[in-house]
N, C-alpha and C positions, 0 to 999 in steps of 0.2 A: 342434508336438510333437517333441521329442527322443527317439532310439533309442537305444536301448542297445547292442545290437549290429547291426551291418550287412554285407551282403554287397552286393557291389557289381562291378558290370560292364560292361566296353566291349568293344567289336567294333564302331565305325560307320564305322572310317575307315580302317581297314587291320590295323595290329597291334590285337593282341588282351587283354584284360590282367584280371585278378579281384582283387579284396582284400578284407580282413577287419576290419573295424572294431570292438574288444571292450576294453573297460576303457579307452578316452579313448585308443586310439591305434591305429593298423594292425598288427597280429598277423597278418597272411598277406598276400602278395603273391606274387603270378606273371603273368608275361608273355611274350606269342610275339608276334613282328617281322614274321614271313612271312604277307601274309594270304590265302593260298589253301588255308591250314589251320583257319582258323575253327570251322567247323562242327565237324571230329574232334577240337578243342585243348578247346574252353570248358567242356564239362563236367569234364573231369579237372583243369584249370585249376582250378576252381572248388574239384572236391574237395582238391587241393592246398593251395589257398590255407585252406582251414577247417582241415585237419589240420595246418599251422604253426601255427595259431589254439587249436588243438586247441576248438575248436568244432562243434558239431552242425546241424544245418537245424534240430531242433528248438528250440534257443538263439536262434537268430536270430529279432530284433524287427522287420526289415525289410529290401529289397531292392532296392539303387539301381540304376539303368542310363542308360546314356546314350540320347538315342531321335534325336540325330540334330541337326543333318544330317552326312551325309557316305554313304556307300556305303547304297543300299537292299539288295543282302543281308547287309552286316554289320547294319546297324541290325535289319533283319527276323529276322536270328540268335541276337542281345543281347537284345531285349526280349521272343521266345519262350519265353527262357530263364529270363529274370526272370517273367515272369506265368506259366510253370508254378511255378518255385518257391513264391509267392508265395502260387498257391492253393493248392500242396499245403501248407504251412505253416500256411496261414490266418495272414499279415504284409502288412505295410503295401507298396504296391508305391510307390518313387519316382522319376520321370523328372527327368534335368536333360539341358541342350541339350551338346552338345560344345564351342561355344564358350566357355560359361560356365563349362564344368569348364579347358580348356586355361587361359582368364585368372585364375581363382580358385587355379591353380598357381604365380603371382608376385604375389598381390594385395598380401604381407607387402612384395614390395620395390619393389613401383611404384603408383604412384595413380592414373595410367589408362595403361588397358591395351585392345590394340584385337586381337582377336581372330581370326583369318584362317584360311579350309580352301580350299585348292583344291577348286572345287566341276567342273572340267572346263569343255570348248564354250568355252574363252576367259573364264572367269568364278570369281569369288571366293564364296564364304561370309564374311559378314563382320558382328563385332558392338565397339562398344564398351563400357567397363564401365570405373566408379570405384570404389575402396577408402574412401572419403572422401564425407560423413563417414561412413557405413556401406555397406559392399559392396552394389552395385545396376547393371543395366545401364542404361548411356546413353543407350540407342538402341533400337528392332527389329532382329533378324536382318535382315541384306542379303544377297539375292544381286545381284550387280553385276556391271561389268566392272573391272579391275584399277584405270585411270584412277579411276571412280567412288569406289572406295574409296581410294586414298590421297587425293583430296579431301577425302572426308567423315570421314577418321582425323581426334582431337585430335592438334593440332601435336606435345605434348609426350608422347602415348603412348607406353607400348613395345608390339612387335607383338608378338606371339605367336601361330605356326603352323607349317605345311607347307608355307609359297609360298615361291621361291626369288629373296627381294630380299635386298640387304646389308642388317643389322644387327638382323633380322630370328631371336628365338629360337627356334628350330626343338623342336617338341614333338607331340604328340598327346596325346590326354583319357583320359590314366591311370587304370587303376580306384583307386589308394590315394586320387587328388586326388579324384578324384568320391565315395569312401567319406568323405574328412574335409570335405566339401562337405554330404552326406546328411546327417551328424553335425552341422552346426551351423546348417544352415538352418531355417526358418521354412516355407520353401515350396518345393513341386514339381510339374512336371506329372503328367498320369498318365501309364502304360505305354501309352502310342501313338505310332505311328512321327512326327517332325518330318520331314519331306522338305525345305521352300522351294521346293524343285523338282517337280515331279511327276513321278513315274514315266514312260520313257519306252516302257512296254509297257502298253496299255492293251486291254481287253476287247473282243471283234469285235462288234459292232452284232446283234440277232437279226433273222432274215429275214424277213420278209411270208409 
């Protein structure tokens, strides 16, 4: 199903960012770099981005977000945000992964594209994905270590992420890429968090 209009949101990886998807093109955009402002930035973020749109909640057909992986409280911050909207609108909620939004940011200029987040502990986030003959990912999500993934990269990819190799294009999962992503996919998960990883705070056991 295609939306008409969409709102759309990231916080999973650090910076923070919203857009506005309305008449076949982004009509709002805003974004903050620093991410220990998260939580007090994304709501006015948000209203910003609709008022360049000059759009309403009530307008909006639907509401994309990233779910991950990368940071559990940005990711946990982005998708609270999205599934309030989302009921209070009574709109379609879409999840796409942050890798797939980072590689669907060059899909126009490269035909495979290998996807990377620093995930911490010595370890990468890592996915590949072709433009050819229609946009599709290559592979599962990896979490690996650094080795493992440049193994398993196509020879002829380009990277795209936050790890700090040569030649390597340095990005994070845009709200405008994830709104023109929303916009012409076919498919999404739903609004639940993607970890690969598991939380590393886990619930105390009950007593006897």
């Amino acid at each position: 199903m295609q939306y008409k209009t969409i709102l759309a949101i990231d916080c999973a990886t650090g910076p923070c960012s919203a857009a506005v998807w309305k008449d076949g093109r982004i009509a709002g955009y805003t974004e903050e770099l620093r991410p220990i402002v998260q939580s007090a930035r994304l709501l006015p973020m948000i209203e910003d981005a609709l008022k360049q749109a000059n759009c309403s909640y009530k307008e909006l057909s639907a509401v994309a977000c990233t779910t991950g992986p990368g940071s559990f409280t940005g990711i946990r911050i982005g998708l609270s945000a999205a599934r309030g909207i989302a009921y209070a609108a009574g709109i379609a909620g879409l999840g796409f992964t942050t890798l797939e939004v980072m590689a669907y940011a060059i899909k126009d200029e490269k035909n495979s594209i290998f996807s990377v987040l620093n995930a911490g502990k010595g370890e990468w986030y890592c996915q590949p994905f072709s433009a050819t003959p229609t946009w599709h990912a290559s592979h599962e999500p990896m979490l690996v270590s650094p080795d493992t993934a440049m193994k398993n990269a196509p020879t002829d990819a380009a990277w795209i992420g936050n790890v700090d190799i040569p030649d390597i294009i340095k990005s994070f999962p845009r709200a405008d890429i994830l709104a023109q992503l929303a916009a012409k996919s076919s498919q999404s998960f739903p609004l639940t968090p993607f970890y690969i990883r598991p939380p590393d705070i886990t619930m105390p056991k009950p007593k006897n």
